[in-house]
Every structure is written in C-alpha cells, then in structure tokens.
C-alpha positions as CSV (number, residue, x, y, z in Angstrom):
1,X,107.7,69.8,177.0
2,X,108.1,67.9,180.3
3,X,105.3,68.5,182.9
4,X,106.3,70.1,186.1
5,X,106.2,68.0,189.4
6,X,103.2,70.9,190.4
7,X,101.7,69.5,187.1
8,X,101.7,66.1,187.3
9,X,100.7,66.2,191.4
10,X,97.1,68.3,190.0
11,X,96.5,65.3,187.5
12,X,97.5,63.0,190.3
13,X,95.1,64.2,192.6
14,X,92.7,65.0,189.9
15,X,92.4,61.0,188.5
16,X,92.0,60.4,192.3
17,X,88.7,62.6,193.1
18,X,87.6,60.9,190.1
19,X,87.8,57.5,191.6
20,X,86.1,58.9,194.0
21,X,87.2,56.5,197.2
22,X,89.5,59.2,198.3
23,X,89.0,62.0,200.1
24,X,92.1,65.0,200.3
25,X,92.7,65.8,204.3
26,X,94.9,69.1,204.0
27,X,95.7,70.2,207.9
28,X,98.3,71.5,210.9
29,X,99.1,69.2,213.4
30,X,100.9,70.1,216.4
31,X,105.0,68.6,216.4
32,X,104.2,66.7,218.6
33,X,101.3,65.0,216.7
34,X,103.5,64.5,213.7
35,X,106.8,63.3,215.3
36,X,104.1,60.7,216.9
37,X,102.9,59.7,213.6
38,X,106.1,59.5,212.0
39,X,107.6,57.1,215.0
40,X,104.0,55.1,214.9
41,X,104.2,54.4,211.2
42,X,108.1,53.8,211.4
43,X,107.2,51.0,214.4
44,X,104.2,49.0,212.1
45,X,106.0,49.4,208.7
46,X,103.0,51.4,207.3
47,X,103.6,54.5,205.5
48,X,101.7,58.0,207.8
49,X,98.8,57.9,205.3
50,X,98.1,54.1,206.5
51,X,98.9,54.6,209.9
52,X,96.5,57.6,210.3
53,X,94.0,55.7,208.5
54,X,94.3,52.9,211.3
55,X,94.0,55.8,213.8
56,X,90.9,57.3,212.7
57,X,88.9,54.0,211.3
58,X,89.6,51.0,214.1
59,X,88.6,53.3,216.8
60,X,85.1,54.2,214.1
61,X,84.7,50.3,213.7
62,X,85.1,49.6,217.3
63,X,82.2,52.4,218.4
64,X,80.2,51.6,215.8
65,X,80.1,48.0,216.7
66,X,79.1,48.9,220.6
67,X,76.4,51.1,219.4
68,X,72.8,49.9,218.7
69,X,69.4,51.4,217.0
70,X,68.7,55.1,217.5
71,X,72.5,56.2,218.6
72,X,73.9,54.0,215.9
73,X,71.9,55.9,213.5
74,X,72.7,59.7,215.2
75,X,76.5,58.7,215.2
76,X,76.7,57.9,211.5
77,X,74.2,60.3,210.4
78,X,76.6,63.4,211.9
79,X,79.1,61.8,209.6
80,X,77.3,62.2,206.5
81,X,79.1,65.7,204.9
C-alpha cells in the first residue's frame, strides 16, 4: 500500500532528528515578515530555509567575533537549550 504524503513527511523528519544537525523551527510570522523572506530568497537564489539561515547565523558569527572573554562566554552560554 502506498504511504501517504503525511507518512512519508513523519519518516522525513524522523531520519533528520536522527542526524541530529537539524533542528525543526515551527512558528507565525507576521505577512510582512514572510512576503520579506520570500522576496529576499527570490533576490539571492537561496530557497527561505537558506535565506533564514543567513539571517539568523552571519549576524551570530559577526557578534560573536566582536565579543571577548567573560561576555563571549555569557552570550553563548544563554544559547545552550
């Protein structure tokens, strides 16, 4: 019997956890906020996923390099789930 798409999704996103580099980000944005991603990953050719991913981790690498000692370690220990 063929697998429904709701099927093969939960093993998609099950083989995924198990890889373990992945982590799911389930959320509301405003319309705004998603007509901007849309247009921003339209203009650079990346799909959303990769353009949000450039949104939240060059701004990250770019703090993280300005930061030294004691507020390095505070900003990276709040990130720690």
């Amino acid at each position: 019997m063929a697998k429904t798409t709701a099927q093969r999704q939960a093993e998609y996103r099950a083989r995924r956890r198990q890889q373990g580099d992945t982590a799911r980000l389930n959320t509301e944005v405003s319309l705004i906020a998603h007509i901007a991603l849309e247009r921003l990953a339209r203009y650079h050719g990346l799909t959303q996923r990769q353009m949000l991913e450039r949104l939240l981790i060059e701004p990250d690498e770019a703090l993280c390099r300005t930061l030294e000692g004691d507020d390095f370690r505070r900003y990276v220990d709040r990130g720690v789930a």
